[in-house]
N, C-alpha and C positions, 0 to 999 in steps of 0.2 A: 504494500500500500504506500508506494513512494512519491512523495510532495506534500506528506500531512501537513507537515509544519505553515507549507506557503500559502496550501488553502484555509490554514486556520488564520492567517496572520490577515490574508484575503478575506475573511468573515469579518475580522475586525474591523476592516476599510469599510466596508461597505454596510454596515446597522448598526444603528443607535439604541440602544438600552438599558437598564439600568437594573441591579438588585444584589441584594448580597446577604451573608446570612453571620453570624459570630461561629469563630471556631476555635477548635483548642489549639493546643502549642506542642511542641514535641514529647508531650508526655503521654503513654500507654492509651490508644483508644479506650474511650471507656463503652461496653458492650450491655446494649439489654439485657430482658430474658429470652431466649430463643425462639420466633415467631414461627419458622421455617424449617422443617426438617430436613438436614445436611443431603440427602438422595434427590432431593425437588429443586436444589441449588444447581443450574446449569452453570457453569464458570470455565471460561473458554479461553483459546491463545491465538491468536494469530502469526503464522511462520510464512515469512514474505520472501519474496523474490532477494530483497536486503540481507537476511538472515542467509538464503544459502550465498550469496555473491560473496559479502565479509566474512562468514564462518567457514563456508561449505568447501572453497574455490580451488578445483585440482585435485579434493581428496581421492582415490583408491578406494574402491568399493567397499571396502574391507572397514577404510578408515570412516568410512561414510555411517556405514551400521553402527559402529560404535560409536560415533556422533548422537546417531538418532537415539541410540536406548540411553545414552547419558542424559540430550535433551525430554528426553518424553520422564525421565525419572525425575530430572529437574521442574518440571511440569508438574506434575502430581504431588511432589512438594510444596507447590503453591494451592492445591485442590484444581489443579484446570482437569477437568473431565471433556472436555471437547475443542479438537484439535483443527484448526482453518487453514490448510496446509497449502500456499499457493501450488497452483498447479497448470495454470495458464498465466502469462503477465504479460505478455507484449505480440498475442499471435504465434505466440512460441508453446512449446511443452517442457515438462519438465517431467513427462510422462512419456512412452513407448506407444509416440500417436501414428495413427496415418495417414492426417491429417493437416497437422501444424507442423515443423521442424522442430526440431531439438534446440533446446534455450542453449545459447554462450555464455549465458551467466555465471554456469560451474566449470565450462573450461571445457576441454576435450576426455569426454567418461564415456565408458561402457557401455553403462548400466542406465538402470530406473532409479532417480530417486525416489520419486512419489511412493513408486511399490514400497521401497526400502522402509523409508519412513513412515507410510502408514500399516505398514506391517508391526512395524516395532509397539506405534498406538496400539493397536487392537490389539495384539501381545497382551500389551499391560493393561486391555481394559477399557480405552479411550475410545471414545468416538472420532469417526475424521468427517469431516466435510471438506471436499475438492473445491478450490477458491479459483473461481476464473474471472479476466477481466475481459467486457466480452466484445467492446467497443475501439480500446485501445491497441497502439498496432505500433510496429517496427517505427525505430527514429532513419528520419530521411537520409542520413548518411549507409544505412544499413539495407538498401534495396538488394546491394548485389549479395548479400550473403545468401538471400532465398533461394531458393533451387529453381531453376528453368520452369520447371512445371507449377507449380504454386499460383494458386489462383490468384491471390491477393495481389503476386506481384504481375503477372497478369493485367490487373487492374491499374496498378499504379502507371506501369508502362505505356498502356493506351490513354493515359489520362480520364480512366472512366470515373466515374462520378460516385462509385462504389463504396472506395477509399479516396480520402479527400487527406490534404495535408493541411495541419492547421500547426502554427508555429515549429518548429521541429523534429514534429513527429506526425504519422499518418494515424487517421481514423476508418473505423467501417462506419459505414452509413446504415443503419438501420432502417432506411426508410425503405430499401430494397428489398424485397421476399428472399433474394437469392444470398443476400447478407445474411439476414434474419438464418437463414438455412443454413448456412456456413457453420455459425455463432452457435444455434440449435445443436448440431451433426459433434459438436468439441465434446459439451454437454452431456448428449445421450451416450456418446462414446464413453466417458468416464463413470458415468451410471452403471454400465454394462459393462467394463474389464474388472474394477477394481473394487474392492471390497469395504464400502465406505455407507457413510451413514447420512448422506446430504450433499448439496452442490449447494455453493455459497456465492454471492456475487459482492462486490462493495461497491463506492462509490464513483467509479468513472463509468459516465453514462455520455453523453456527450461533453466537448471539454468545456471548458471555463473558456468565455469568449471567443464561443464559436462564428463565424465569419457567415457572414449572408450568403453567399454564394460557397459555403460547403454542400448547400442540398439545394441550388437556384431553382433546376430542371425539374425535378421531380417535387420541385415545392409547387413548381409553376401547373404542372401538371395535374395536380390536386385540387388548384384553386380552381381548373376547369370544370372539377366535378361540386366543388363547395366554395363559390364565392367570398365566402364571408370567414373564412379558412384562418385563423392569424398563422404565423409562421412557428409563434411558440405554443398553440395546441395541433400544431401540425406535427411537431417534433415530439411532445410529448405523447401521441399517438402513436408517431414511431417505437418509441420506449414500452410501451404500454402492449405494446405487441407482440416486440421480445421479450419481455417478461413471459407476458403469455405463454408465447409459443416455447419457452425453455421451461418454464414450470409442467406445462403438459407433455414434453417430451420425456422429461423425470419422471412425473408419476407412471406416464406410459409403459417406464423399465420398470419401475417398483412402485407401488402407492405408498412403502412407509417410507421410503427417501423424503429427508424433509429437505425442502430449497427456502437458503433462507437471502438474503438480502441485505448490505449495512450501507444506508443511504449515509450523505452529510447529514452533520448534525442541524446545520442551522436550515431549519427546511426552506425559508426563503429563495436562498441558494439555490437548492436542490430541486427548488419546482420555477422557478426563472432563469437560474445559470444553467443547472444542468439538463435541466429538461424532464427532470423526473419527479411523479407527484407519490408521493406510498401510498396515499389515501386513496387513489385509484385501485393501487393492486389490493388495498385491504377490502375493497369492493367488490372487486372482478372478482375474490377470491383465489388471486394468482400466485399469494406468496403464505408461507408456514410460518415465516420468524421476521422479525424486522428489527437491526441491528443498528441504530442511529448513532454515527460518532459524536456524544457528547463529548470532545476534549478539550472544556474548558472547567474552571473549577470552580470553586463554590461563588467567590468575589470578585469573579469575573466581568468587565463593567457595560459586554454587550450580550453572551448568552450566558449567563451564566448556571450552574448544573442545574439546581432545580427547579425551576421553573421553563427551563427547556425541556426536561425531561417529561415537566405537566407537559407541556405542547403534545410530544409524543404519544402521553397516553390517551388525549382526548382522541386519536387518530386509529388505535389498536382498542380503546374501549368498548367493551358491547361488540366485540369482534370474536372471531376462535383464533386470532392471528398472535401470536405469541412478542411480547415485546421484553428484549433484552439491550444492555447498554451496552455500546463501544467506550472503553473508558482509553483514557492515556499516559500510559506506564512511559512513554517516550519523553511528557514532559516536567517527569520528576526532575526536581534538582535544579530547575531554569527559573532564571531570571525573565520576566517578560516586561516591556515597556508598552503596560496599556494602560497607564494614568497617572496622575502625580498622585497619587498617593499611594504610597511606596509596600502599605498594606495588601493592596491589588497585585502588584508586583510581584513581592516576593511569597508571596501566597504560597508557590511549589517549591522554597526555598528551606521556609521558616517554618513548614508543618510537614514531617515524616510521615502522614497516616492520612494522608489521601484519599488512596487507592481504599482500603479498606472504607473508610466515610464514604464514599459513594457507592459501595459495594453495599454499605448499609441503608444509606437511602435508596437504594433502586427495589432491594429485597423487601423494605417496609413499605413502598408504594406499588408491590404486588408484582415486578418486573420478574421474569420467568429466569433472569439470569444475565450474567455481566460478560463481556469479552475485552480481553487486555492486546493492546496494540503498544509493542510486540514482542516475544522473545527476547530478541538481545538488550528490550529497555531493562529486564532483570537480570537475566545473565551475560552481558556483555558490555554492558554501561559503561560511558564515559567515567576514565579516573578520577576525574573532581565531581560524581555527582552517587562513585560506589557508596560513599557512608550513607548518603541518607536512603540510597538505594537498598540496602541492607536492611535499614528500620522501618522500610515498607514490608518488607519483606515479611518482617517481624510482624507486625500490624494485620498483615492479611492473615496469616496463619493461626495469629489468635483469635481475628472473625471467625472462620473457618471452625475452628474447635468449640466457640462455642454458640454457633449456628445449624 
């Protein structure tokens, strides 16, 4: 899930609001009585494209497996029961597709990592869900690595309108059936080889100031059929379609495969920039879980957690659509400059117990379960931010124990 940080930074520039709550200090979360029984606790990780590129990169098959049962042990140390294991990120695999090419992220390898790694899960217990991203595509420097035959490049080559390039890097266009198929076809693929428990998608749907003329033709073509068409319920129809058509293709292989979805947090964003609305799929019926990155923190001075997280629930209320939070292990230990007062600030600085605090308000306002973005924000963190990365640590686990 790589750019969180600039689309969060991106959320800031653009909404204004305000709200903040009191909190403690670096001393021991202090925990209720247990509302929730530890087995009803969904608590989840996400292993990104990042994770294998800095950790993975050039291992030996060999050395890879023991990566993975080290990680998945370190995993269950925190309580994460449900594994989000990239498995698509750029048009690429990081699976044994026949389909997509094989990612360069890990270098020149053998093997499967997905298999590797979601084997070692399910080993120990964990559930996986396949994390593709379904829109996003090769950077334009990287045409010639595709193979002759490859549709996408294909696309690019004839300048079709398919795949569209917007700032340095290419998109699919979803607005095309034969995209939508493509995107579908990765999806049921991974349903059907590999022994998993979900497909998961996050938040790149169309990009962040998308350019008019990415879908001119086939917008133009639209409005012959519907006048009155805007360009941004033209796109989010788009969206609304691939959803669709990937959640039916899942259940299609399996009906208990759950697909779940982790939209940006700040839905503004996310139903004007990106193009996508959840309130639609929690209608259509098209998604099982909906994964919102709340990654701002309590005093945060435009979404701040909870009262973003209300937003979310009026949206999964009165629904059977399960709603869990994207939390951000990433931005433990950071300084942020989002106000003069220096409280706001250093908020992820000056308070070790975070992660746990939101773990606890999500679990108290009935949320089905929390996912931490990512991996290496616990085990691989920056040297100036291990200590207090430590005392999260600490903090989760005594949630945990006594929830």
């Amino acid at each position: 899930m790589a750019s969180k940080l600039l689309r969060f930074l991106l959320a800031c520039v653009l909404f204004l609001s305000g709200c903040g709550i009191s909190s403690s200090g670096n001393e021991p979360a202090v925990t209720p009585e247990p509302t929730v029984e530890t087995e009803s606790h969904s608590i989840g990780m996400w292993f990104s494209y990042l994770e294998y590129r800095d950790l993975c990169y050039g291992m030996s098959a060999e050395d890879f497996e023991a990566f993975t049962k080290t990680a998945v042990a370190n995993m269950q140390e925190l309580g994460v029961n449900n594994l989000y294991l990239h498995a698509v990120a750029f048009t690429d695999a990081f699976y044994d597709s026949k389909i997509y090419p094989r990612t360069a992220i890990l270098g020149d390898i053998d093997y499967d990592p997905f298999a590797i790694f979601a084997a070692s899960a399910k080993d120990a217990g964990m559930k996986v869900h396949a994390w593709i991203n379904p829109m996003r595509s090769i950077a334009v420097n990287e045409v010639e690595r595709l193979p002759q035959d490859s549709l996408i490049r294909k696309w690019i080559e004839s300048n079709d309108e398919r795949v569209r390039q917007n700032g340095d890097r290419y998109y699919l266009n979803p607005a095309y059936p034969e995209v939508r198929e493509l995107i579908v076809s990765v999806a049921k693929e991974l349903a059907e080889t590999y022994d998993i428990d979900g497909i998961h998608m996050d938040d790149y749907f169309y990009p962040y100031n998308t350019e008019k003329n990415f879908d001119a033709y086939i917008y133009s073509r639209a409005k012959k059929e519907q006048e009155d068409l805007s360009l941004e319920d033209f796109r989010r129809r788009n969206t609304d379609r691939m959803v669709q058509e990937i959640h039916d293709a899942v259940k299609g292989v399996n009906a208990d495969l759950v697909f779940s979805i982790s939209p940006a947090g700040n839905l503004d964003n996310c139903i004007n920039l990106l193009y996508a609305d959840p309130s639609h799929w929690v209608q259509q019926k098209t998604v099982d879980v909906l994964i919102p990155q709340i990654y701002w923190g309590f005093l945060h001075p435009i979404k701040p957690f909870e009262p973003t997280l209300q937003e979310w629930k009026s949206i999964t209320d009165s629904s059977e659509v399960k709603l869990q939070i994207g939390l951000a292990a990433y931005v433990i230990g950071a300084r942020q400059n989002l106000s003069e007062e220096e409280s706001i600030n250093n908020e992820w600085v000056e308070h070790d117990d975070m992660m746990a605090r939101q773990m606890e308000v999500s679990f108290q306002e009935g949320c089905d379960g929390v996912v931490f973005f990512s991996y290496s924000s616990f085990f691989a963190p920056d040297p100036d931010t291990t200590s207090i990365v430590e005392n999260e640590i600490i903090h989760i686990k005594n949630f945990n124990s006594t929830h």
